[in-house]
MARROTI-102837 format. One record per atom (N, C-alpha, C, CB): x negated, y negated, z. Coordinates in steps of 0.02 Angstrom, whole numbers, padded with zeros to 5 digits, always signed. Glycine has a CB too. Layout:
<sites>
XYZ ...
</sites>
This chain:
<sites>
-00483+00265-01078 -00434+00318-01087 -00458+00362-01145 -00363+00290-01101 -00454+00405-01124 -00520+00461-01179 -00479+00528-01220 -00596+00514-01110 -00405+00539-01179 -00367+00608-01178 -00311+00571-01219 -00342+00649-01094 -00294+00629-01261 -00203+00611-01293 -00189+00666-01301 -00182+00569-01368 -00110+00674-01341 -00080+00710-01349 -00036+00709-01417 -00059+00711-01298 -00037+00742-01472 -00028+00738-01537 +00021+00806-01563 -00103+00733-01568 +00076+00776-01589 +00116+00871-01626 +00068+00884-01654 +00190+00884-01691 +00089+00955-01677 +00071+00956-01706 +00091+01018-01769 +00029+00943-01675 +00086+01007-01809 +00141+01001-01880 +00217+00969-01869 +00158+01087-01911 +00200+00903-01860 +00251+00872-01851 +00220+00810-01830 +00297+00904-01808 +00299+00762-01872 +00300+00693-01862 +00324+00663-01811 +00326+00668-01902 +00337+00687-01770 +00376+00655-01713 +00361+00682-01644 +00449+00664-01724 +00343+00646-01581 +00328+00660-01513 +00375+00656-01469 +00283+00625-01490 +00418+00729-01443 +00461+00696-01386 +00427+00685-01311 +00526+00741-01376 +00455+00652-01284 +00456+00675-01201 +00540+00642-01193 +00376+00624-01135 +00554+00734-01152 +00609+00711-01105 +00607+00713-01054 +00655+00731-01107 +00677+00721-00997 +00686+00722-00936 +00762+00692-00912 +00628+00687-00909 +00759+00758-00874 +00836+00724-00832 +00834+00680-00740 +00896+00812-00818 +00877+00638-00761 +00845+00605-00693 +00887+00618-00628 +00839+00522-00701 +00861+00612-00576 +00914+00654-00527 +00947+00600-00496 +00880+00706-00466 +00963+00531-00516 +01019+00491-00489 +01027+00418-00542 +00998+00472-00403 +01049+00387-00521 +01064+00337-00578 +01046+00274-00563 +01132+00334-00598 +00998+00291-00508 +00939+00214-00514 +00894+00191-00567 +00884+00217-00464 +00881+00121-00564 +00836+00110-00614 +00777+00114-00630 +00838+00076-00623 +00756+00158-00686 +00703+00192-00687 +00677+00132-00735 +00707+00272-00708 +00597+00130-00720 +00538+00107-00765 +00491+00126-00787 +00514+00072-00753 +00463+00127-00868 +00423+00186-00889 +00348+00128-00932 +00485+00252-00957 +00303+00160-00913 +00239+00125-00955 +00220+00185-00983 +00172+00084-00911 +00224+00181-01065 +00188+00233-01091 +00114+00171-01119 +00244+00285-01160 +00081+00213-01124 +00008+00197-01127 -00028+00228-01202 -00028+00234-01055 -00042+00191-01240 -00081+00207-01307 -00143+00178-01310 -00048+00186-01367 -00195+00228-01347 -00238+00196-01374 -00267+00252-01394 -00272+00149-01338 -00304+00243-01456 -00343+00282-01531 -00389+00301-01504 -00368+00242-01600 -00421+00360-01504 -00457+00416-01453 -00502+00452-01504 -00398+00477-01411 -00487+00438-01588 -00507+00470-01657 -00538+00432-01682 -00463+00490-01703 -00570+00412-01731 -00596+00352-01759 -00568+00380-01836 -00690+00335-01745 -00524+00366-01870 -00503+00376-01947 -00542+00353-01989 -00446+00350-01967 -00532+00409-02030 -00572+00393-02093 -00529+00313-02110 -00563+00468-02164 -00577+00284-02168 -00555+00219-02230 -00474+00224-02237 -00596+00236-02324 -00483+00293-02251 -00383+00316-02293 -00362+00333-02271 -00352+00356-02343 -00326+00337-02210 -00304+00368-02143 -00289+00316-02100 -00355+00413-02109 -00211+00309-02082 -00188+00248-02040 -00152+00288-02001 -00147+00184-02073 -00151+00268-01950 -00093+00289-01896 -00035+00249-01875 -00121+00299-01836 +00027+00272-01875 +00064+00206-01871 +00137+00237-01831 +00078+00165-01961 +00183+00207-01775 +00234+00257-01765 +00274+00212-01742 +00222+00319-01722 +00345+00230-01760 +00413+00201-01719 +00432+00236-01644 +00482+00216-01769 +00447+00195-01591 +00463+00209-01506 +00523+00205-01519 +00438+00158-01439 +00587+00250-01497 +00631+00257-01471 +00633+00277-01419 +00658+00276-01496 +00693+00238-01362 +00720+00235-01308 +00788+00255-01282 +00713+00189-01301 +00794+00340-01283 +00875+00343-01301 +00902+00289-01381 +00921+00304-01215 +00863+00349-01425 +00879+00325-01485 +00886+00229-01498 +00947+00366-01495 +00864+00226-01453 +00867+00133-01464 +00783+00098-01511 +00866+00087-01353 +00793+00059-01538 +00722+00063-01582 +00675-00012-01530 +00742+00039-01699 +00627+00020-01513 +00569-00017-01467 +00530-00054-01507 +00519+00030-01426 +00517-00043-01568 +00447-00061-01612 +00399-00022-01631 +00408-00100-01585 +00379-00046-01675 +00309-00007-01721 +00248-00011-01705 +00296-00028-01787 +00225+00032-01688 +00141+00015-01651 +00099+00063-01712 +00125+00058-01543 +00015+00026-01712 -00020+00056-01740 -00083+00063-01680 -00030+00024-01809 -00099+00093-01645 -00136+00067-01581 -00204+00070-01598 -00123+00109-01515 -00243+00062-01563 -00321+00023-01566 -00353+00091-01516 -00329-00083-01518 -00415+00063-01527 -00455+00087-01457 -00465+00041-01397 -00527+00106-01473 -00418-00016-01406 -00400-00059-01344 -00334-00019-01318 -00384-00147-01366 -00311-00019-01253 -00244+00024-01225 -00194-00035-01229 -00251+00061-01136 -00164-00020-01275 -00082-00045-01274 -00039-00002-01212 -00041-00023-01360 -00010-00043-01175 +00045-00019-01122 +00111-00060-01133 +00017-00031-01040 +00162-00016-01132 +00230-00032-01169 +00280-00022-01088 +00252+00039-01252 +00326-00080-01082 +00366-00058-01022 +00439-00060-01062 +00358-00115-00948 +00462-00012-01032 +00530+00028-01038 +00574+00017-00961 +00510+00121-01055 +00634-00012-00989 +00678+00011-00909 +00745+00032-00931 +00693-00060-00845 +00787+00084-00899 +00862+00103-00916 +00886+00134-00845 +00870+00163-00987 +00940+00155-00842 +00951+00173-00808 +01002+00223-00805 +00950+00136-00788 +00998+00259-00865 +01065+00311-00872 +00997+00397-00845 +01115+00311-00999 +01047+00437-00858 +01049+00514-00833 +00997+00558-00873 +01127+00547-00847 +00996+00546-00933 +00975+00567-00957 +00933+00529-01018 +01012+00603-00957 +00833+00538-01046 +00777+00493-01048 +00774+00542-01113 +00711+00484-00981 +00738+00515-01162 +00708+00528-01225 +00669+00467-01273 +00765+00556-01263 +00616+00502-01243 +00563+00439-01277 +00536+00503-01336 +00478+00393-01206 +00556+00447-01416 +00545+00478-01466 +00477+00442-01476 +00600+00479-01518 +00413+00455-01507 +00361+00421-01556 +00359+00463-01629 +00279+00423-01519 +00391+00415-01679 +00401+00446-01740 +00341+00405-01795 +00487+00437-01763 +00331+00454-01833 +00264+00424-01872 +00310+00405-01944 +00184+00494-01885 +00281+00345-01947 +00344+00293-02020 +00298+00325-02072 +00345+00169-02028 +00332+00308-02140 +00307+00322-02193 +00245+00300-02227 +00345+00314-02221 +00218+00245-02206 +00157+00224-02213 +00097+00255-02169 +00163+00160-02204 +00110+00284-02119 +00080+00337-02089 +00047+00389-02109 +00112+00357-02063 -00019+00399-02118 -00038+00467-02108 -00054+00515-02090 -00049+00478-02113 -00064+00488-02023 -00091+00520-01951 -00028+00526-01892 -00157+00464-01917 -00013+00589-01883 +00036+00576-01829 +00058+00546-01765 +00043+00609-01819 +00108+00525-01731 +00100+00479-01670 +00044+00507-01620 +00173+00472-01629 +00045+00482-01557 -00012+00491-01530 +00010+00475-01444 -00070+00442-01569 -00002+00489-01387 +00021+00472-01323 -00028+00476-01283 +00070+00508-01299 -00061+00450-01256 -00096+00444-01194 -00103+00464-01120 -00092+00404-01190 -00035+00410-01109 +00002+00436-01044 +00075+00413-01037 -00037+00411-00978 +00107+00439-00994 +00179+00401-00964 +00177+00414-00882 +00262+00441-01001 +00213+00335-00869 +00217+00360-00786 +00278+00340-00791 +00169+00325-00717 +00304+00377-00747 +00409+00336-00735 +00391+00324-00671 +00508+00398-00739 +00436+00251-00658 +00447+00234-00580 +00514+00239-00561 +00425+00164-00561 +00544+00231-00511 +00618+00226-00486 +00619+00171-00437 +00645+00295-00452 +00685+00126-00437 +00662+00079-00399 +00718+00109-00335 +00667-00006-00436 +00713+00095-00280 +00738+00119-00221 +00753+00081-00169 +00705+00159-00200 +00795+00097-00135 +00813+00016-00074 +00797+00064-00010 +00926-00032-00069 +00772+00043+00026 +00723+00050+00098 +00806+00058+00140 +00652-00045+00127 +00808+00105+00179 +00859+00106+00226 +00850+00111+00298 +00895+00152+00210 +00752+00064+00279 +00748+00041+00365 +00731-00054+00330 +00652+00099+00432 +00743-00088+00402 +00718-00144+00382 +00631-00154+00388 +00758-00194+00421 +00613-00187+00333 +00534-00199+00333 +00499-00232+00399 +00518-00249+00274 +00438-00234+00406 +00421-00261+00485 +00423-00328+00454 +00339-00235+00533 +00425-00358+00529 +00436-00435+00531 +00389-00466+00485 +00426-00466+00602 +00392-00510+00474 +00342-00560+00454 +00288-00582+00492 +00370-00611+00441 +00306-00610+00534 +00245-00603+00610 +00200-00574+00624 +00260-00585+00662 +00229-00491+00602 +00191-00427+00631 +00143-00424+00566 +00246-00347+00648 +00197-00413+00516 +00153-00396+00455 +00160-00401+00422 +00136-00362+00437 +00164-00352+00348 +00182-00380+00273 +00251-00412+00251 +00176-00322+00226 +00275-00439+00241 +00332-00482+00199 +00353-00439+00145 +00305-00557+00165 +00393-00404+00112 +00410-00395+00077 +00466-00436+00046 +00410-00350+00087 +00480-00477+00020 +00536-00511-00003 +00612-00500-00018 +00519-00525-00045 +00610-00422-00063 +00646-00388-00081 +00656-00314-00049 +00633-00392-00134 +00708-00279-00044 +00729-00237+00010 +00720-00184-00063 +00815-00255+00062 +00690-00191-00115 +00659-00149-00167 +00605-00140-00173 +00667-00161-00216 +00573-00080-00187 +00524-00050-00196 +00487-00012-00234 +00525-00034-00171 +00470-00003-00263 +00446+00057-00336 +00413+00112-00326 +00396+00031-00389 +00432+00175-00318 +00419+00230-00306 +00395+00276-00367 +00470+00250-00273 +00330+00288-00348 +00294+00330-00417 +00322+00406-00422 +00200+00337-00407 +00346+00446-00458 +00387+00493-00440 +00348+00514-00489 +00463+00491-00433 +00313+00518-00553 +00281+00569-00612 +00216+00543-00650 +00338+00580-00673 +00204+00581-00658 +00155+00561-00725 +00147+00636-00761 +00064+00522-00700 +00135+00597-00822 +00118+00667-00864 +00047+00703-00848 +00116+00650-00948 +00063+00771-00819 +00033+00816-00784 -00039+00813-00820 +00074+00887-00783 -00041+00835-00915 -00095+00836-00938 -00149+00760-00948 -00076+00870-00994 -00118+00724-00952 -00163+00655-00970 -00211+00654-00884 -00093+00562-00988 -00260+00622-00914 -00297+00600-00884 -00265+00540-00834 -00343+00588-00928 -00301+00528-00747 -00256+00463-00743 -00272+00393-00753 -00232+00460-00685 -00246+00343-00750 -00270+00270-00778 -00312+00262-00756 -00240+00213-00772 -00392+00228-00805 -00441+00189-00771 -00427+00117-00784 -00511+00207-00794 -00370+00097-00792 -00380+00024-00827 -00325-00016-00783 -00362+00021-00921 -00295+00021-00767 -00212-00028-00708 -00202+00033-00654 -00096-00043-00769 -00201-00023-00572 -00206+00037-00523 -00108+00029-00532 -00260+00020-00421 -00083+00084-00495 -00020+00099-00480 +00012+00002-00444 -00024+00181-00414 -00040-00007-00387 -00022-00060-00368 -00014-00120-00396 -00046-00065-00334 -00067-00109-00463 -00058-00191-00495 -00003-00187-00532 -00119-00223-00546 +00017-00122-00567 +00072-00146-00622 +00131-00155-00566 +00093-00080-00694 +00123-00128-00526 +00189-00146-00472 +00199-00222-00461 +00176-00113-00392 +00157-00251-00456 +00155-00328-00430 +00149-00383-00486 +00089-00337-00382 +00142-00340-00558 +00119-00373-00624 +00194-00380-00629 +00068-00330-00690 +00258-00331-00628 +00296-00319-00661 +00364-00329-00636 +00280-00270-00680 +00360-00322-00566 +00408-00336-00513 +00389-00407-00460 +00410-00264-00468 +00445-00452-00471 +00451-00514-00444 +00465-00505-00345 +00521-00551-00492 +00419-00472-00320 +00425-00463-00237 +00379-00525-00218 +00391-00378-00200 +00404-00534-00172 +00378-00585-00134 +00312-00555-00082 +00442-00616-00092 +00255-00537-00088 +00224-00506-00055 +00162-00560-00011 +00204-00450-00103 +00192-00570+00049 +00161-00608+00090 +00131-00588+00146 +00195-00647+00104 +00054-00611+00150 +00035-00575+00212 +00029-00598+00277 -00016-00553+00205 +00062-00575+00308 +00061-00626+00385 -00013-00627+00420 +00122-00588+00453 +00003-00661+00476 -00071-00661+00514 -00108-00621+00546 -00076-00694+00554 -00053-00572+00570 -00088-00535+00625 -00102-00461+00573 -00031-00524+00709 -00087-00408+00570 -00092-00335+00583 -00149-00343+00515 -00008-00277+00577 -00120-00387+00475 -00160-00380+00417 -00226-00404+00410 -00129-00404+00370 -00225-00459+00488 -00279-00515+00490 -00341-00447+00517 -00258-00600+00559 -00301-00415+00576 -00339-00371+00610 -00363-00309+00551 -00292-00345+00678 -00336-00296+00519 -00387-00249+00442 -00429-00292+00418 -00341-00222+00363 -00423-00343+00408 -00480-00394+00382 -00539-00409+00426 -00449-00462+00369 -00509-00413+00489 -00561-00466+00537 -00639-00378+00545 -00495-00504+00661 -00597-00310+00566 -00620-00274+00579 -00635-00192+00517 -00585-00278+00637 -00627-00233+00459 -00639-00195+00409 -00621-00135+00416 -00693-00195+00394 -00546-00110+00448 -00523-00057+00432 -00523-00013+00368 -00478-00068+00445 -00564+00002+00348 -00535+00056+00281 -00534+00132+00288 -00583+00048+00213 -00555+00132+00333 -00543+00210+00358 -00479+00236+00389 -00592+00226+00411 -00435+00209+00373 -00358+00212+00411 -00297+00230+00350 -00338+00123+00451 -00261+00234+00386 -00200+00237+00321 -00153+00166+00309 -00137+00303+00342 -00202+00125+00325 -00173+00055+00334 -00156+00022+00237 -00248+00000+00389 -00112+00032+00222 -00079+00006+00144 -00012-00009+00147 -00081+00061+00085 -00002-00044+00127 +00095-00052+00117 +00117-00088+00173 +00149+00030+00119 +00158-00091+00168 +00218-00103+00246 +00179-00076+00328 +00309-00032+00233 +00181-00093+00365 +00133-00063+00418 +00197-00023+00454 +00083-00126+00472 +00240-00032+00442 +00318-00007+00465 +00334+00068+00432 +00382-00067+00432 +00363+00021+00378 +00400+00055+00338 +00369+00059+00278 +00460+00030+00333 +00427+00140+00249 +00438+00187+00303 +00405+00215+00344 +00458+00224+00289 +00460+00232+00398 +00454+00259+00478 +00400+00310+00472 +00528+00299+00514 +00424+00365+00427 +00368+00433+00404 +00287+00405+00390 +00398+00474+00316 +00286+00350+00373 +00201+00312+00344 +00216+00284+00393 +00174+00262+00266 +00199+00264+00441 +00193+00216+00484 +00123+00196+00472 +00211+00235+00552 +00077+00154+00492 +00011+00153+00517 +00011+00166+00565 -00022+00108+00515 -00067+00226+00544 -00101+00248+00608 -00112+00215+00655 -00152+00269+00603 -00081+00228+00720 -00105+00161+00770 -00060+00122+00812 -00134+00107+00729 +00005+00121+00763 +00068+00082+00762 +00113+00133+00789 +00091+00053+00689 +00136+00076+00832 +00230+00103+00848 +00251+00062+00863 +00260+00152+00901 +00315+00066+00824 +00324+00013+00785 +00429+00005+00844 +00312+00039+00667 +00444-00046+00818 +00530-00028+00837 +00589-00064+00801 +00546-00047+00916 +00629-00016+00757 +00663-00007+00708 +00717-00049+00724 +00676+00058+00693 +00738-00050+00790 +00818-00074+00809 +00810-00148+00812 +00853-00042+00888 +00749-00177+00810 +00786-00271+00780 +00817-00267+00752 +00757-00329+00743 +00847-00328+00765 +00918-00348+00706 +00882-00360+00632 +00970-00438+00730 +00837-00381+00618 +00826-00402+00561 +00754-00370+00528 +00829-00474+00568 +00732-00332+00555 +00637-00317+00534 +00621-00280+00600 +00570-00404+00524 +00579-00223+00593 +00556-00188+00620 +00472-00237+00657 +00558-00126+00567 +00474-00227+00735 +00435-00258+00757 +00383-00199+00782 +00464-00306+00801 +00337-00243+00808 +00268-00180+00808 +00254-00197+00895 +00172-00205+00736 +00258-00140+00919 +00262-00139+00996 +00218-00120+01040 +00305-00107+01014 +00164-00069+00989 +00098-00032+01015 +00050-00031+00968 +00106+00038+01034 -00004-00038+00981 -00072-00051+00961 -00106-00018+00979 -00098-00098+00970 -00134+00054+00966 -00215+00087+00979 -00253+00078+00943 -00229+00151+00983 -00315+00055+00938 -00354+00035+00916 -00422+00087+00958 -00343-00041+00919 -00417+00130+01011 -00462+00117+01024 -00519+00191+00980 -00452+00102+01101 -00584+00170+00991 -00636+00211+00976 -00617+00212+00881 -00631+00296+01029 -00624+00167+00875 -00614+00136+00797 -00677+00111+00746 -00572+00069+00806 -00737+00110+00819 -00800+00065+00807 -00795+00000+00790 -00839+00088+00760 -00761-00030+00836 -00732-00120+00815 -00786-00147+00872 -00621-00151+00838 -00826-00181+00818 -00875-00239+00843 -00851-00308+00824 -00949-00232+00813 -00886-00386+00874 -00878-00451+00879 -00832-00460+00939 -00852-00481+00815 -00791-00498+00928 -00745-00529+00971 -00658-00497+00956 -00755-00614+00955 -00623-00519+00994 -00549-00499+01003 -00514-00534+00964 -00521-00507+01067 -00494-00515+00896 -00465-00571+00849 -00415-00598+00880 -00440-00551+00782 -00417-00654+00865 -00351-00732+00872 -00277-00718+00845 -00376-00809+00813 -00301-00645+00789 -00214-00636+00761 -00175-00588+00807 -00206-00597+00675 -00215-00567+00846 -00181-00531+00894 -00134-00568+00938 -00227-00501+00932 -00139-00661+00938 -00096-00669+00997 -00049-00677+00933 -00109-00733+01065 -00036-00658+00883 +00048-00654+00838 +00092-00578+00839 +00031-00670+00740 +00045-00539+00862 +00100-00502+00911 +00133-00497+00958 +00097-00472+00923 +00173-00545+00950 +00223-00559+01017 +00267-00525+01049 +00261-00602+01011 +00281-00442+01021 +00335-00403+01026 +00286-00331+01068 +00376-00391+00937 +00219-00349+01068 +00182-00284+01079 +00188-00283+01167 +00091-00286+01042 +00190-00220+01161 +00193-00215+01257 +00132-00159+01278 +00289-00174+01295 +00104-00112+01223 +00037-00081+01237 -00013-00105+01193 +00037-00009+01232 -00077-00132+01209 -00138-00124+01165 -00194-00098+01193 -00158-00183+01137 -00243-00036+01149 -00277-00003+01174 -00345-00041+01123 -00251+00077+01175 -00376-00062+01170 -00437-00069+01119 -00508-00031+01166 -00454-00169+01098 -00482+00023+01172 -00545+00037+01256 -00634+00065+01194 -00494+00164+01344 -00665+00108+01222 -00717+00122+01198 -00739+00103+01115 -00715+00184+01214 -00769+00041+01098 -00781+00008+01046 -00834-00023+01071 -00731-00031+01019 -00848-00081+01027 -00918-00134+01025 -00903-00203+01044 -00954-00143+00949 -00829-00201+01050 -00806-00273+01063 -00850-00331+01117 -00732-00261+01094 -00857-00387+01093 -00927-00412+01136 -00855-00497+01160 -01042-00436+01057 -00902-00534+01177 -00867-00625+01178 -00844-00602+01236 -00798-00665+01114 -00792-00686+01242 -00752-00674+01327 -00714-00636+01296 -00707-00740+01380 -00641-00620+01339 -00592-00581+01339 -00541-00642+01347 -00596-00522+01393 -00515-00651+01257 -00484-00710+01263 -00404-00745+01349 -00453-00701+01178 -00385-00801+01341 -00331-00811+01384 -00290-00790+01348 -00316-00872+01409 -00269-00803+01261 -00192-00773+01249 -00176-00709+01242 -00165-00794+01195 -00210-00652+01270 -00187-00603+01292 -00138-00596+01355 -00236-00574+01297 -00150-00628+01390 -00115-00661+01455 -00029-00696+01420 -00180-00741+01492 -00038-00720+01393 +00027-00752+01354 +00081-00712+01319 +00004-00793+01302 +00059-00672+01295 +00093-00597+01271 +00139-00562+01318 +00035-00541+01259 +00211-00617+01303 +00251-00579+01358 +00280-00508+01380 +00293-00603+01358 +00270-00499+01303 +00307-00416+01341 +00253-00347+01348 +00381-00379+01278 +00209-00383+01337 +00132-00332+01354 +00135-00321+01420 +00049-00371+01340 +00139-00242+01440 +00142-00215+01503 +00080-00167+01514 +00209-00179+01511 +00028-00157+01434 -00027-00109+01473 -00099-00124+01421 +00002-00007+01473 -00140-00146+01456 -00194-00178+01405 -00264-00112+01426 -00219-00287+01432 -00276-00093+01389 -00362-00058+01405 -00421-00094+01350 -00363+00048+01384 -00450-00117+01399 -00506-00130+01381 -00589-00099+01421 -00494-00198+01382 -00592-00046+01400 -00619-00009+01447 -00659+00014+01387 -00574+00040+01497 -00756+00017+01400 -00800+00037+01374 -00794-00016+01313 -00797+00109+01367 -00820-00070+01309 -00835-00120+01282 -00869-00161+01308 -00798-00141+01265 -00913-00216+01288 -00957-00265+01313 -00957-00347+01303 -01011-00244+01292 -00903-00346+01333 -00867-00416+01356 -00894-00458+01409 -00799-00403+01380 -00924-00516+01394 -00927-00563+01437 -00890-00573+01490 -00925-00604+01412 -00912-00594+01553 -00885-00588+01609 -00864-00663+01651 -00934-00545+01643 -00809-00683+01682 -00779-00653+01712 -00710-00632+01669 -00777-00687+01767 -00671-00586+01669 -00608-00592+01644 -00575-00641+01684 -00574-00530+01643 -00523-00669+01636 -00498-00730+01646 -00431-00724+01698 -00482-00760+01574 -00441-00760+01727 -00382-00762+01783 -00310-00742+01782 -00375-00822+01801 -00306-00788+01727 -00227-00783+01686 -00228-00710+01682 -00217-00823+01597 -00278-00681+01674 -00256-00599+01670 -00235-00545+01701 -00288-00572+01657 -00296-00577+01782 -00293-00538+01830 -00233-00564+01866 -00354-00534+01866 -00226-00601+01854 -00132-00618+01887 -00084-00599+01870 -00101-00674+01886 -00089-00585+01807 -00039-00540+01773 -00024-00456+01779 -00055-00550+01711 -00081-00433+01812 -00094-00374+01823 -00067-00370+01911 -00176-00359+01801 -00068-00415+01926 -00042-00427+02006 +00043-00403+01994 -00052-00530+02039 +00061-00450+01931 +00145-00440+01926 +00170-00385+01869 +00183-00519+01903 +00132-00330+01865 +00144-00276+01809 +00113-00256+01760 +00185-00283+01782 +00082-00303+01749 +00021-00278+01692 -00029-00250+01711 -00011-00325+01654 -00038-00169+01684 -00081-00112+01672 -00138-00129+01659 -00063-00071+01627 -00188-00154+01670 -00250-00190+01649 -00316-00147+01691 -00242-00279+01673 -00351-00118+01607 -00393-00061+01637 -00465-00118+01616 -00385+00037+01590 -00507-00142+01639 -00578-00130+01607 -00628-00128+01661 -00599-00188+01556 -00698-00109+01616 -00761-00094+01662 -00763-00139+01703 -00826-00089+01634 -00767-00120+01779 -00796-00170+01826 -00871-00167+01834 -00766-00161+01894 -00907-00233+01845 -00986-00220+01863 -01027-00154+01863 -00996-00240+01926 -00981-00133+01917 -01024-00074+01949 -01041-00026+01885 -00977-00029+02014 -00960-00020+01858 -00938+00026+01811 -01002+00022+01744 -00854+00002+01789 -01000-00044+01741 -01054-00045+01679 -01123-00035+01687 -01055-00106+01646 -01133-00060+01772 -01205-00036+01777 -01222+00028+01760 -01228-00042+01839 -01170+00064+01812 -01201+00145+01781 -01192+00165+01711 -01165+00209+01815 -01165+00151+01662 -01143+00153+01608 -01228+00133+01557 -01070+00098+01608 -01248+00060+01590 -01304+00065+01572 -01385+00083+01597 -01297+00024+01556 -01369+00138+01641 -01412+00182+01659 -01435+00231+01616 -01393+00206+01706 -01370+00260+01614 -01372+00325+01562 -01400+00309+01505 -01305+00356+01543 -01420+00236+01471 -01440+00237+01413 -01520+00222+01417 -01398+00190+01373 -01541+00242+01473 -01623+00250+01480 -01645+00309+01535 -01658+00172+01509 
</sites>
């Protein structure tokens, strides 16, 4: 952290702000000595919190981070420089969070992330001039500081792992909120208890190996598209098991043959089931000579 912010002809640093509801807000202001002082020259300052007294810091060129929580209308973080002081306070950065309750339910557990708590921490500011943190991402102090239960289920998350998604908008909740959904996902809000995940495109993603295993823990999905990719192996049976799956493409991929029975029987009684036949691939691998 290299940037601060200093009065100047003056002993004292405000930051205010009015808040626009009366949730509970959480604040990390962030210090650390950016000057190197002379021998005779100390820096030293009192934190107030809505006039409440926080403590005396003299900060380092290590980053001290201070957490603050209140929850009234109106914020005034004082840094006053004490009398043993000769150098005025000093600020780094501040971020405020707000904590917020989700007014959809999170996706299942099954499907995907666990959230524990129907709370969330929403980054709403930072001070415009500071530089931003190299030392704590947004996500760790979230998880450093707030007691959520953050569990990852098998499937949606297994499938970012198995197929090294990082090119996606795949972070957070794969649900919720509805507005972020993951790319890919459609998802359905009206369970009674957790939002379940009902559609899967995947395709032309560049997904090579085999058909991950966490896929048969979507039990609620009724489309999956995995068509033009690298996908190689058989074409597992518990796709077949996936009861409410009504439309599978697997089309332009290089899957071991035969598809499995259980499948093509299923496609007898409603299931949409697209992939390359023989022929289809022969010519397919014509064109590549």
């Amino acid at each position: 952290m290299s940037t601060a912010i200093i009065p100047i002809n003056s002993t004292e640093l405000y930051y205010r702000w009015n808040a626009t509801s009366i949730d509970e807000y959480i604040i990390y202001v962030h210090l650390a000595e950016v000057e190197i002082p002379e021998s005779n020259q100390k820096r030293e300052f009192n934190i107030y919190n809505n006039e409440i007294f926080i403590g005396t810091f003299s900060p380092s060129t290590n980053i001290t981070t201070i957490m603050l929580s209140s929850n009234s209308l109106t914020y005034e973080l004082i840094l006053r420089q004490t009398l043993n002081s000769t150098l005025p306070p000093i600020l780094n950065a501040i971020e405020v969070y707000t904590l917020k309750q989700l007014l959809q339910n999170q996706t299942d557990d099954q499907d995907g992330r666990y959230i524990h708590s129907l709370l969330v921490v929403t980054y709403i500011s930072v001070y415009s001039s500071i530089l931003p943190l190299n030392t704590m991402t947004r996500t760790d102090a979230i998880i450093m500081v707030f007691p959520l239960l953050l569990k990852l289920a098998a499937a949606i998350w297994g499938i970012k792992s198995t197929y090294g998604l990082t090119n996606l908008n795949w972070q957070g909740d794969p649900c919720v909120p509805q507005q972020y959904a993951w790319v890919g996902l459609y998802c359905n809000y009206n369970a009674p208890r957790a939002a379940r995940i009902r559609s899967l495109n995947l395709s032309s993603r560049g997904l090579s190996g085999e058909i991950a295993t966490v896929l048969a823990n979507l039990t609620m999905l009724d489309s999956l598209d995995l068509s033009n990719n690298n996908l190689t192996g058989n074409v597992p049976k518990f796709l077949a098991e996936l009861d409410s799956l009504t439309i599978l493409n697997l089309m332009g991929n290089n899957f071991t043959r035969p598809i499995p029975a259980e499948l093509l029987a299923k496609s007898k009684k409603g299931l949409r089931l697209r992939f390359d036949t023989s022929e289809q691939k022969a010519k397919a691998n014509q064109h590549l000579f």
